[in-house]
The first five atom37 places (N, CA, C, CB, O) and aatype in JSON, in Angstrom:
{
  "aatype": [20, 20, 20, 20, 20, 20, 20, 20, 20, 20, 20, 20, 20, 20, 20, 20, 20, 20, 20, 20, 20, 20, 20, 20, 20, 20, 20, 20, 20, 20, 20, 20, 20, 20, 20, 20, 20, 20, 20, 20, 20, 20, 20, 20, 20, 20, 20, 20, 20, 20, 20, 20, 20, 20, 20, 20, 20, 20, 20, 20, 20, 20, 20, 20, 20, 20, 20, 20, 20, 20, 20, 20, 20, 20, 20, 20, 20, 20, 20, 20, 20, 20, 20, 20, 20, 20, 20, 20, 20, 20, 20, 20, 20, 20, 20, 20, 20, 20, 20, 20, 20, 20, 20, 20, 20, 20, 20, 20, 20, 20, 20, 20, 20, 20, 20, 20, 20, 20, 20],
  "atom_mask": [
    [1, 1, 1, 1, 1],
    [1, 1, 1, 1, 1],
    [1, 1, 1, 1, 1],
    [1, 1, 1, 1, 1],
    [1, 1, 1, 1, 1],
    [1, 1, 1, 1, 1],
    [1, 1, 1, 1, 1],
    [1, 1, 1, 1, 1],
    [1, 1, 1, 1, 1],
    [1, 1, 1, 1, 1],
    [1, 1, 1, 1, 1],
    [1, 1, 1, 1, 1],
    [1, 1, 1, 1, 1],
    [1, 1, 1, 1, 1],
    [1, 1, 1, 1, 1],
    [1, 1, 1, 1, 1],
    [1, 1, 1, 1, 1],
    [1, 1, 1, 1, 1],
    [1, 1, 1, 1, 1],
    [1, 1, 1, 1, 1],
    [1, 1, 1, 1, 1],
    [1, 1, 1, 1, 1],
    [1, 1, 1, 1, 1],
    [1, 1, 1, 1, 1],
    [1, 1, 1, 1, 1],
    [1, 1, 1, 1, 1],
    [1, 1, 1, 1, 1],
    [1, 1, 1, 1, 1],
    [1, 1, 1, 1, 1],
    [1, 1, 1, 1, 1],
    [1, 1, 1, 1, 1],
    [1, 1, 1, 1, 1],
    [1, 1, 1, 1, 1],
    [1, 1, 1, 1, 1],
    [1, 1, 1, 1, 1],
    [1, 1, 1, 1, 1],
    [1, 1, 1, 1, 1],
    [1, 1, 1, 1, 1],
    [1, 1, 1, 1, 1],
    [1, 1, 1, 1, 1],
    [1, 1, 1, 1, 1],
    [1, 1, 1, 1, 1],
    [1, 1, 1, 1, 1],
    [1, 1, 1, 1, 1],
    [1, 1, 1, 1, 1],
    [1, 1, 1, 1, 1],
    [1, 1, 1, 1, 1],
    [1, 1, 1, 1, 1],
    [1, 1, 1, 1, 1],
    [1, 1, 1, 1, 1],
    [1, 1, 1, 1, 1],
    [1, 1, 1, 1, 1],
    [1, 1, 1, 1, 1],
    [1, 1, 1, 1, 1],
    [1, 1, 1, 1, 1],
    [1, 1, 1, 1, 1],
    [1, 1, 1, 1, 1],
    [1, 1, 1, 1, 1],
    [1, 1, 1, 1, 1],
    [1, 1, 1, 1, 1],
    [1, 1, 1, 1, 1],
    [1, 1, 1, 1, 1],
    [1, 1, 1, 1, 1],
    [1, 1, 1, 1, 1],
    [1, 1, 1, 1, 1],
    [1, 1, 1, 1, 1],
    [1, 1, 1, 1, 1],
    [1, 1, 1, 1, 1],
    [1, 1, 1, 1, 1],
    [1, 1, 1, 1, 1],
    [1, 1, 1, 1, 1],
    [1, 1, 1, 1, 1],
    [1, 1, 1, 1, 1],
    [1, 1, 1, 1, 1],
    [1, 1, 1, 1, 1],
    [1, 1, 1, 1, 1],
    [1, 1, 1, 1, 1],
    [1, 1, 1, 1, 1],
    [1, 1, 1, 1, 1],
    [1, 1, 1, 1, 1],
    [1, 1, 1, 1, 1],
    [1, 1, 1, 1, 1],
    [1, 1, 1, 1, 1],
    [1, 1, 1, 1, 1],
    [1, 1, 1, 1, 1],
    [1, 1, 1, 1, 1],
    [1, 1, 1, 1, 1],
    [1, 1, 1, 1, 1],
    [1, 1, 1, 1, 1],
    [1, 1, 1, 1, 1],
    [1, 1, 1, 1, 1],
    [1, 1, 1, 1, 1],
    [1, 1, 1, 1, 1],
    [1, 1, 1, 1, 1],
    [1, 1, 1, 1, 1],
    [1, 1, 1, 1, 1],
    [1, 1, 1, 1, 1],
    [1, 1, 1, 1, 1],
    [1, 1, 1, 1, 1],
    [1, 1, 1, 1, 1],
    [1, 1, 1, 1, 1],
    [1, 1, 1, 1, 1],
    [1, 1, 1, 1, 1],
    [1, 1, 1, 1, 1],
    [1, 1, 1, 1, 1],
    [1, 1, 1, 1, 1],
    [1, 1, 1, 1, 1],
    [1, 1, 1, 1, 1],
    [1, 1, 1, 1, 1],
    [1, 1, 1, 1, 1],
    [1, 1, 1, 1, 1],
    [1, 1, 1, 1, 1],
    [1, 1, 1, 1, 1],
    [1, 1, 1, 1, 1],
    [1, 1, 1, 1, 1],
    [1, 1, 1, 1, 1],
    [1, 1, 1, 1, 1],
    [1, 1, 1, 1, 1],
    [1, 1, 1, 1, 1]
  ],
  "atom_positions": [
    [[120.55, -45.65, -79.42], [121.12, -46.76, -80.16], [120.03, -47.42, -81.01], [121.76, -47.79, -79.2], [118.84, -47.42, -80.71]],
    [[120.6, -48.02, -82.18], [119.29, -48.8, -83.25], [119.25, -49.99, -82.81], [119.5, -48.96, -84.98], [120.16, -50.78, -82.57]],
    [[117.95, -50.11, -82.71], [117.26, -51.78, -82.49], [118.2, -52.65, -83.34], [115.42, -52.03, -83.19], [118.59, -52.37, -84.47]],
    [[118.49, -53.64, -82.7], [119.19, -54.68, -83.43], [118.61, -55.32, -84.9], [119.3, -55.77, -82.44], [119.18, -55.88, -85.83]],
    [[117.38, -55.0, -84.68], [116.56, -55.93, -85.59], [116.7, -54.57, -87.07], [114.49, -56.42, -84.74], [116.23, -54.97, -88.14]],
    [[117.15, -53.52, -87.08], [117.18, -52.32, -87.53], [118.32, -52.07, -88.15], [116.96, -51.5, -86.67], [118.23, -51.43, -89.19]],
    [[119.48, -52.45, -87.74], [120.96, -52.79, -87.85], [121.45, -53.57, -89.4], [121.27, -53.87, -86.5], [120.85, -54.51, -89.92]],
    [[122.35, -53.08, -89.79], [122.78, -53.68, -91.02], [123.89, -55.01, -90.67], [123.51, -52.41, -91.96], [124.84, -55.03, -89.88]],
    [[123.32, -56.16, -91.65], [124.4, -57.33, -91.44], [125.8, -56.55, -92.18], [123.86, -59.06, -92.35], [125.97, -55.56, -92.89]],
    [[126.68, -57.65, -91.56], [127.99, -57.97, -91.54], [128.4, -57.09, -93.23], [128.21, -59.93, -91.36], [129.01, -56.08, -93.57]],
    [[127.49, -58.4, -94.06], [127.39, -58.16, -95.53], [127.16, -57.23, -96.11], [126.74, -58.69, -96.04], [127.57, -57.03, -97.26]],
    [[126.32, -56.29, -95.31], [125.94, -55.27, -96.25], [126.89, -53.81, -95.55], [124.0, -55.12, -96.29], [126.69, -52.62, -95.81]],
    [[127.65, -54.25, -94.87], [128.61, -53.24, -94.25], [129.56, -52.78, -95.62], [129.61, -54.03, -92.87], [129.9, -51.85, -96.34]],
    [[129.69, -54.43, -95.32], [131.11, -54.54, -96.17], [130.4, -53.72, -97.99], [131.78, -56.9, -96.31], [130.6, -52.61, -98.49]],
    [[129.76, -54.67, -98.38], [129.04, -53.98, -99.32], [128.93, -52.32, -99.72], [127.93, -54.38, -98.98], [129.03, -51.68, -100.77]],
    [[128.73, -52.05, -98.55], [128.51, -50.41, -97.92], [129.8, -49.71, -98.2], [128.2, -50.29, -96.09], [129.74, -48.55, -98.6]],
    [[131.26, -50.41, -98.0], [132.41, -50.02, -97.89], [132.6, -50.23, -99.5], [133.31, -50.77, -96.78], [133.27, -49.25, -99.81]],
    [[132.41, -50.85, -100.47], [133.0, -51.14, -101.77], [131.78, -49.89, -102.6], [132.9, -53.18, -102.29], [132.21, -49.3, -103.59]],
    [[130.42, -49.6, -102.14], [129.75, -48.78, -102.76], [130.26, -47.44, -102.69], [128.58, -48.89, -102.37], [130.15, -46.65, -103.63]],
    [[130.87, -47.13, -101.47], [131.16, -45.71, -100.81], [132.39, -45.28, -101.87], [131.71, -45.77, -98.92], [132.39, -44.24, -102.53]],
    [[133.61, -46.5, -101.9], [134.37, -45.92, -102.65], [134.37, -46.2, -104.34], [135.49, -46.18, -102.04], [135.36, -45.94, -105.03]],
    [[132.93, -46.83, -104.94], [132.64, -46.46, -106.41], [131.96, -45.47, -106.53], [132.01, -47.35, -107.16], [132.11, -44.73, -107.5]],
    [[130.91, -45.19, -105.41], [130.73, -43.91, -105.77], [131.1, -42.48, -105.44], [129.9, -43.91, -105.72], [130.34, -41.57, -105.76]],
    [[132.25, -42.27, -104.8], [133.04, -41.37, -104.29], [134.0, -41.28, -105.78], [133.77, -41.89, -102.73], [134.35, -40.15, -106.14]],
    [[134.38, -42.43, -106.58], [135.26, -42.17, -107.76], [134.06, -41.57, -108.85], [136.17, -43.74, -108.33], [134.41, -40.74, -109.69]],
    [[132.76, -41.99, -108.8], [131.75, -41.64, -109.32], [131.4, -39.84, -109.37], [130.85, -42.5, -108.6], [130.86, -39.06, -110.15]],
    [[131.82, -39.8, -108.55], [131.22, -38.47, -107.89], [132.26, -37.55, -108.42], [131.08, -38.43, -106.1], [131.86, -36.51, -108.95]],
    [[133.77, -37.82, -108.35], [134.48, -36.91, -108.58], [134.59, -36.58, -110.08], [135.57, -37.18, -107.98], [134.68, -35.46, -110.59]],
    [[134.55, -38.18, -110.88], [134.36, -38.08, -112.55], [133.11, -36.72, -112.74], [133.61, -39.96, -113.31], [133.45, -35.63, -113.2]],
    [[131.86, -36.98, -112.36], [130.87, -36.38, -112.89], [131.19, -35.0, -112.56], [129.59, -36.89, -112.45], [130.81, -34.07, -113.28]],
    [[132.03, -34.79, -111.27], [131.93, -33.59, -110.7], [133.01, -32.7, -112.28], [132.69, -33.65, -108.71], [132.5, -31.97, -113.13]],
    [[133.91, -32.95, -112.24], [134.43, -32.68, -113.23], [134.2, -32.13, -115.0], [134.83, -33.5, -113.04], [134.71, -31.38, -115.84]],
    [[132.88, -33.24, -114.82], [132.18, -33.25, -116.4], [131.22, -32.02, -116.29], [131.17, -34.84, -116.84], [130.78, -31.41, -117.27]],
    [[130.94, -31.72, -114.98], [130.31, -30.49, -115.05], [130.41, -29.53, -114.97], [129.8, -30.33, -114.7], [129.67, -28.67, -115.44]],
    [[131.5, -29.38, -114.27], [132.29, -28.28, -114.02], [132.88, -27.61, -115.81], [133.67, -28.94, -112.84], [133.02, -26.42, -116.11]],
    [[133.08, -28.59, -116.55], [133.26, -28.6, -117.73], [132.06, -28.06, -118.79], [133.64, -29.84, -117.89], [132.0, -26.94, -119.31]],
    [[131.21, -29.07, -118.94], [130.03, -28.66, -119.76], [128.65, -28.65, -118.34], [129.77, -30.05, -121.31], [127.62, -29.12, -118.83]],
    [[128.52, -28.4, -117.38], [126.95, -28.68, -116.83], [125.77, -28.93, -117.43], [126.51, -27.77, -116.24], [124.99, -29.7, -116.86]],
    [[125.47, -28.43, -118.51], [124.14, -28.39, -119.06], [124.23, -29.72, -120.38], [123.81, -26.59, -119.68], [123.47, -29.68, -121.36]],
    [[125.35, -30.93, -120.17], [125.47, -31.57, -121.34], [125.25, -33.15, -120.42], [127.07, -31.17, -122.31], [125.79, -33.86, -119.57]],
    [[123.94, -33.04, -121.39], [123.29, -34.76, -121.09], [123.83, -35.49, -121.32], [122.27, -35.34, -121.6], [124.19, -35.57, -122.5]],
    [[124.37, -36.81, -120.08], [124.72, -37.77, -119.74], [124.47, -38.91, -121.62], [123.78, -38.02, -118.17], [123.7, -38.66, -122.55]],
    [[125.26, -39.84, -121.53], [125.09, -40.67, -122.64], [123.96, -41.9, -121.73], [126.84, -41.28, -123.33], [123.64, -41.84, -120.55]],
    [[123.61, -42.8, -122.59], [123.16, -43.7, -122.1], [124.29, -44.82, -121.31], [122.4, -44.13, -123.14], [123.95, -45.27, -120.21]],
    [[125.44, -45.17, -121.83], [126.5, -45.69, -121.48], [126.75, -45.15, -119.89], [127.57, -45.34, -122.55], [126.93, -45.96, -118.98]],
    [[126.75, -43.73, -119.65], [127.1, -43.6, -118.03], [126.0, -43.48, -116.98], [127.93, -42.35, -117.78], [126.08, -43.51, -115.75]],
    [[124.56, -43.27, -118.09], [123.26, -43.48, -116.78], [123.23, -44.98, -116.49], [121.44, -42.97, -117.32], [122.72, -45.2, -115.39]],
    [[123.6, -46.06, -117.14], [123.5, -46.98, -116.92], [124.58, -47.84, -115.23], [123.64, -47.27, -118.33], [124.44, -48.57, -114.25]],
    [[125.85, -46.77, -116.18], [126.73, -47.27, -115.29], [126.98, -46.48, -113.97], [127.87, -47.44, -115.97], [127.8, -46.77, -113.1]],
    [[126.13, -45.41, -113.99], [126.01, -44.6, -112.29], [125.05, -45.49, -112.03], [125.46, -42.72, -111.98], [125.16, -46.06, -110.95]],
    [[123.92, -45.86, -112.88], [122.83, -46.3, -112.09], [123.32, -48.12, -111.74], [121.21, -46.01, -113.11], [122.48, -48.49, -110.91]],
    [[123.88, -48.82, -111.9], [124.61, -49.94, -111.58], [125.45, -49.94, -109.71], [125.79, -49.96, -112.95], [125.66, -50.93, -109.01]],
    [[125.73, -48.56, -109.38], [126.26, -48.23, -108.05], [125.03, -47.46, -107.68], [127.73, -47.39, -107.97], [125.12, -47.4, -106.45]],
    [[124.06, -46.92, -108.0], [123.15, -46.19, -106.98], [122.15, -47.42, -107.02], [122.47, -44.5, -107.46], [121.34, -47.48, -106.09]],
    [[122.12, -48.12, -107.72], [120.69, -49.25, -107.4], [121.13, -49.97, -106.06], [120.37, -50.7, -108.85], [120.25, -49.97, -105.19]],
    [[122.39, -50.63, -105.7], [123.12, -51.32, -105.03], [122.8, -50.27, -103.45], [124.74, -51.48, -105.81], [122.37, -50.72, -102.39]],
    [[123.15, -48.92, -103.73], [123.15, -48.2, -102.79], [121.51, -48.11, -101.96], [123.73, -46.94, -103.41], [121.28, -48.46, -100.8]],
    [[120.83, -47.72, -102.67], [119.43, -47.68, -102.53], [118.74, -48.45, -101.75], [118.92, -47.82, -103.52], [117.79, -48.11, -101.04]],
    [[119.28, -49.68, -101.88], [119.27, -51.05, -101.57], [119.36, -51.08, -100.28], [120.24, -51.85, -102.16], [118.4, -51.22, -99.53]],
    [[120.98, -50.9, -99.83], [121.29, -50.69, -98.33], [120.41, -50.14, -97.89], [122.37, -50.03, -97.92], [119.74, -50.66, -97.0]],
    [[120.15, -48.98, -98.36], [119.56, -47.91, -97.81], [117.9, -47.39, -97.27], [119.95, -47.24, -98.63], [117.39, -46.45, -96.66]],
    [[117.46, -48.82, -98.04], [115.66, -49.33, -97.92], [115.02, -48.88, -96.77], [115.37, -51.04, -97.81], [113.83, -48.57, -96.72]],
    [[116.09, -48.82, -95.51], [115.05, -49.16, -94.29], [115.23, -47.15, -93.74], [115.9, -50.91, -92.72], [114.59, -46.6, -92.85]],
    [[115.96, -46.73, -94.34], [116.18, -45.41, -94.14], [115.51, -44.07, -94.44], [117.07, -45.33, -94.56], [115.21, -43.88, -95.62]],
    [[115.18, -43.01, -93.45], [114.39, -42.12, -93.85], [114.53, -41.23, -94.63], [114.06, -41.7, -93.18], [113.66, -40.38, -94.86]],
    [[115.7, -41.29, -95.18], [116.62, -40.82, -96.69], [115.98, -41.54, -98.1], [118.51, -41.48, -96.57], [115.85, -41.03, -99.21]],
    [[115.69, -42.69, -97.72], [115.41, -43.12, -99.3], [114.19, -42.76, -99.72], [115.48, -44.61, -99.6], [113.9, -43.17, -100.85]],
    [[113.55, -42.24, -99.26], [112.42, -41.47, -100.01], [112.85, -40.33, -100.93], [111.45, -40.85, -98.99], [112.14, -39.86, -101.82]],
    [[114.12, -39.93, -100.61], [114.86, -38.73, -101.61], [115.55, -38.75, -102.74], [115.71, -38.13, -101.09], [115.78, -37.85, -103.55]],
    [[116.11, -40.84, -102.72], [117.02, -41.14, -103.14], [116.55, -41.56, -104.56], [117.65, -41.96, -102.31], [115.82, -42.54, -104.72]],
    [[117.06, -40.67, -105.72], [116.17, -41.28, -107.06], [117.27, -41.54, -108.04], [114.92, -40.11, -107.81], [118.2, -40.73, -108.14]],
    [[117.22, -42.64, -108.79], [118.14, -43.27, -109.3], [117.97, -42.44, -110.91], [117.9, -44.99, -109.11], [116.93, -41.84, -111.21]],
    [[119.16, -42.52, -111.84], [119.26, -41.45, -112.87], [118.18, -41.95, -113.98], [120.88, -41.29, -113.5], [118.37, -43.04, -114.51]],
    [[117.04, -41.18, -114.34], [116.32, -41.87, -115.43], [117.01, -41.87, -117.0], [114.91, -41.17, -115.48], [117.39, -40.77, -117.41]],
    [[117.15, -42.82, -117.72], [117.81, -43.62, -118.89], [117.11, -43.18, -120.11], [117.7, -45.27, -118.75], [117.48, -43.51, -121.23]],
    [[115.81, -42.22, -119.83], [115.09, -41.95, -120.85], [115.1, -40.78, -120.99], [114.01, -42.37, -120.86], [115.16, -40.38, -122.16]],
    [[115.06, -39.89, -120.01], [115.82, -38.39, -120.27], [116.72, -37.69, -120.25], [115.65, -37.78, -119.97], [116.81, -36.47, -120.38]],
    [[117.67, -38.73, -120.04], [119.23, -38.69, -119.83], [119.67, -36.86, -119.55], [120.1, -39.44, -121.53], [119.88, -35.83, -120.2]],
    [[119.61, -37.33, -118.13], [120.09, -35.66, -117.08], [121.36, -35.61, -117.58], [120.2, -35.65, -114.98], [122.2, -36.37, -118.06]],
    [[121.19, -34.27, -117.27], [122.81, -33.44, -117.73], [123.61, -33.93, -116.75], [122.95, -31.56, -117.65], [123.27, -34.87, -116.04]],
    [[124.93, -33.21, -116.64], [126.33, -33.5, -115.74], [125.48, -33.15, -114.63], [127.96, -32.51, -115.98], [125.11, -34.04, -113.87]],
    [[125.1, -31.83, -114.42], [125.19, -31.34, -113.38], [123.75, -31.88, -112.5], [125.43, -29.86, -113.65], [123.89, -32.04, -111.29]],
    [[122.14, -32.22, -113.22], [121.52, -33.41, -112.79], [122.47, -34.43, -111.94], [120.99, -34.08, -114.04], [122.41, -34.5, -110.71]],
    [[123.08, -34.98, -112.5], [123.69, -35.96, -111.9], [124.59, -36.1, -110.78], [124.15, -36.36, -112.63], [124.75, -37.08, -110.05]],
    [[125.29, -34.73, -110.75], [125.88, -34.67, -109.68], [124.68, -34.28, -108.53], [127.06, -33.72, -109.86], [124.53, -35.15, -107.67]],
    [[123.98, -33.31, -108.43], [123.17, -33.5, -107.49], [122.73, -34.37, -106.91], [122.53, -33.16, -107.63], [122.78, -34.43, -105.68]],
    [[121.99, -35.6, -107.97], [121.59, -36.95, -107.46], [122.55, -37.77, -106.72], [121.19, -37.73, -108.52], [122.25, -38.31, -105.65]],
    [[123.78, -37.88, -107.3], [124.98, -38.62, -106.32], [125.12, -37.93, -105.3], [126.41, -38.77, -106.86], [125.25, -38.57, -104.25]],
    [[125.16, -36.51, -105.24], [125.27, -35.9, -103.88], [124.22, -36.15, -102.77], [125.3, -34.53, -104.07], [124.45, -35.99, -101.57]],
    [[122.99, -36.57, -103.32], [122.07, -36.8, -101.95], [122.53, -38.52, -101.13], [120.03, -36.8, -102.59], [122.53, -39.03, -100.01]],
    [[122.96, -39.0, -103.03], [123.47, -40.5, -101.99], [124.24, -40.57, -101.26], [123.95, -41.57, -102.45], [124.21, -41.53, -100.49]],
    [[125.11, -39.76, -101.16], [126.58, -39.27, -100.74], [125.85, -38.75, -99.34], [127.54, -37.89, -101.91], [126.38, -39.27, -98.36]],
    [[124.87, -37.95, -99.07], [125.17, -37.53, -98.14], [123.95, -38.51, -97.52], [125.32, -35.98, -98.07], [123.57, -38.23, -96.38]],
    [[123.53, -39.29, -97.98], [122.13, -40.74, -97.13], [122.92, -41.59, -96.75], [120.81, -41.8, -98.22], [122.61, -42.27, -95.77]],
    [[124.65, -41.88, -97.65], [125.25, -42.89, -96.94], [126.35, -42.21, -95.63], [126.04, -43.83, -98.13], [126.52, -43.11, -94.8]],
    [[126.79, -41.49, -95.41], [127.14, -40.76, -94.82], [126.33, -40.43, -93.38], [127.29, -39.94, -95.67], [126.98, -40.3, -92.35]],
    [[124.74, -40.31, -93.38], [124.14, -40.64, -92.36], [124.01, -41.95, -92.0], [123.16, -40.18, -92.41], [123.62, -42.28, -90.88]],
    [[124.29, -42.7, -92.82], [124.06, -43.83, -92.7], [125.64, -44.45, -91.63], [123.75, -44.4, -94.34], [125.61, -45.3, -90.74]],
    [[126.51, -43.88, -91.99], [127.37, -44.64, -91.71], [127.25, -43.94, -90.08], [128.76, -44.6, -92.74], [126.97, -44.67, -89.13]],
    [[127.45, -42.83, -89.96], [127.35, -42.45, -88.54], [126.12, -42.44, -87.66], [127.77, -41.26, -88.48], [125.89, -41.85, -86.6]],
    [[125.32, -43.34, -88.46], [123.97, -43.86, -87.11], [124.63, -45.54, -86.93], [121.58, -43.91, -87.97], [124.59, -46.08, -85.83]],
    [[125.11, -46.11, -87.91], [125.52, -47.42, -87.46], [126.89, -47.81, -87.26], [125.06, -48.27, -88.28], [127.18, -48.94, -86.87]],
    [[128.14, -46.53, -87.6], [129.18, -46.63, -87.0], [129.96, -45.91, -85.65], [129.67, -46.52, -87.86], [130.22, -44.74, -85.37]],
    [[130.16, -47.11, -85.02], [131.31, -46.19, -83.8], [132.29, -44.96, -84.05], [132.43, -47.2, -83.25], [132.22, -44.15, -84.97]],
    [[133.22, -45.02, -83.04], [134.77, -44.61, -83.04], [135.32, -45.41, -84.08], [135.6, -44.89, -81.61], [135.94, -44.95, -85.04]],
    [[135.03, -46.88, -83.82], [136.04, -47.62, -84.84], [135.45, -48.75, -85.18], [137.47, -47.98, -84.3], [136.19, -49.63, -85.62]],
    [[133.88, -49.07, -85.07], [133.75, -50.24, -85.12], [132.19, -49.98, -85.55], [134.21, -51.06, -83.83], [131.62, -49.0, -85.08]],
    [[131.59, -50.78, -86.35], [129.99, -50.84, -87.07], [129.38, -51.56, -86.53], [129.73, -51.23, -88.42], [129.94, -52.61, -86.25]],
    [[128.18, -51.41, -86.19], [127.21, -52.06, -85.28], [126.45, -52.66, -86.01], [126.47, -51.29, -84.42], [125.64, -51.98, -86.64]],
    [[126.46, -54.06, -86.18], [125.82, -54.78, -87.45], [124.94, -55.65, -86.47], [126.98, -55.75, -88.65], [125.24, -55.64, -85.28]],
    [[123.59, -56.59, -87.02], [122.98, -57.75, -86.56], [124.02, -58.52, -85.82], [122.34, -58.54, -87.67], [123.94, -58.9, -84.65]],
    [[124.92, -58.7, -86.56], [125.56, -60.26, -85.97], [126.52, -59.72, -84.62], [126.82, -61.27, -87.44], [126.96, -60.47, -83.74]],
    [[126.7, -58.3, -84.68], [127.68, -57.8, -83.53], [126.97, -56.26, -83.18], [129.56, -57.68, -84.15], [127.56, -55.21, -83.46]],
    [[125.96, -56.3, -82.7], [125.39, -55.19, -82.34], [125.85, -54.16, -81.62], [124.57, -55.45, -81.89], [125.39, -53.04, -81.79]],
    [[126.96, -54.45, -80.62], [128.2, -53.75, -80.21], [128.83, -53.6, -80.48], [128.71, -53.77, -79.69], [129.55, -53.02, -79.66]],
    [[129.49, -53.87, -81.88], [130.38, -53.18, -82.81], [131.45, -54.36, -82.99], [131.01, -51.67, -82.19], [131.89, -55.02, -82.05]],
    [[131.8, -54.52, -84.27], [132.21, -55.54, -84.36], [133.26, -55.4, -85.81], [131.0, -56.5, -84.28], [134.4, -55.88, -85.77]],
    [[132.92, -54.95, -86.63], [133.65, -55.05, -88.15], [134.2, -53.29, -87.79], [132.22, -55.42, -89.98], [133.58, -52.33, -87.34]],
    [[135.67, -53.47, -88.25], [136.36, -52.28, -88.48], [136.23, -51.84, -89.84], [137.71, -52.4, -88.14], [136.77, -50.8, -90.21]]
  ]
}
């Protein structure tokens, strides 16, 4: 079990829950764009706006031995589709560990309820 002091608040659960499903809609757009063109660089308009949900993510994700992997889309060399899907895929799969080291059966083990508390 994680040290309490290790444990994500209440807030950043919830947080956790509104990131998972922008970037799960994130994931499927790009997946698509590549499947389409792969080798066709991102505009500045959507590195901005993936990188608006992976900064947030990253965030949560600070105290984790995943975020050393986790690299947000650079704006100056604007990666192709398929760049990009890779990168969402590692967040995808850091929050995903994430959720099953700090979630139950049915309940998330946060600071304020270390025994599980938010469904």
């Amino acid at each position: 079990m994680a040290k309490k002091d290790t444990l994500p608040t209440d807030s950043q659960v919830e947080e956790f829950r509104m990131l998972t499903q922008l970037l799960d809609s994130i994931y499927f757009e790009m997946k698509e764009f590549s499947k389409k063109k792969p080798d066709e660089p991102l505009n500045k308009f959507k590195v901005k706006n993936v990188n608006r949900v992976l900064e947030p993510v990253k965030n949560i994700l600070i105290l984790e031995p995943t975020n050393i992997f986790l690299d947000i889309l650079d704006d100056d060399s604007l990666p192709t589709n398929s760049d990009a899907i890779l990168v969402i895929g590692q967040f995808k799969a850091s929050m995903l560990r994430f959720e099953k080291k700090y979630k139950g059966n049915f309940t998330w083990k946060t600071k304020e309820n270390p025994t599980g508390g938010i469904r």
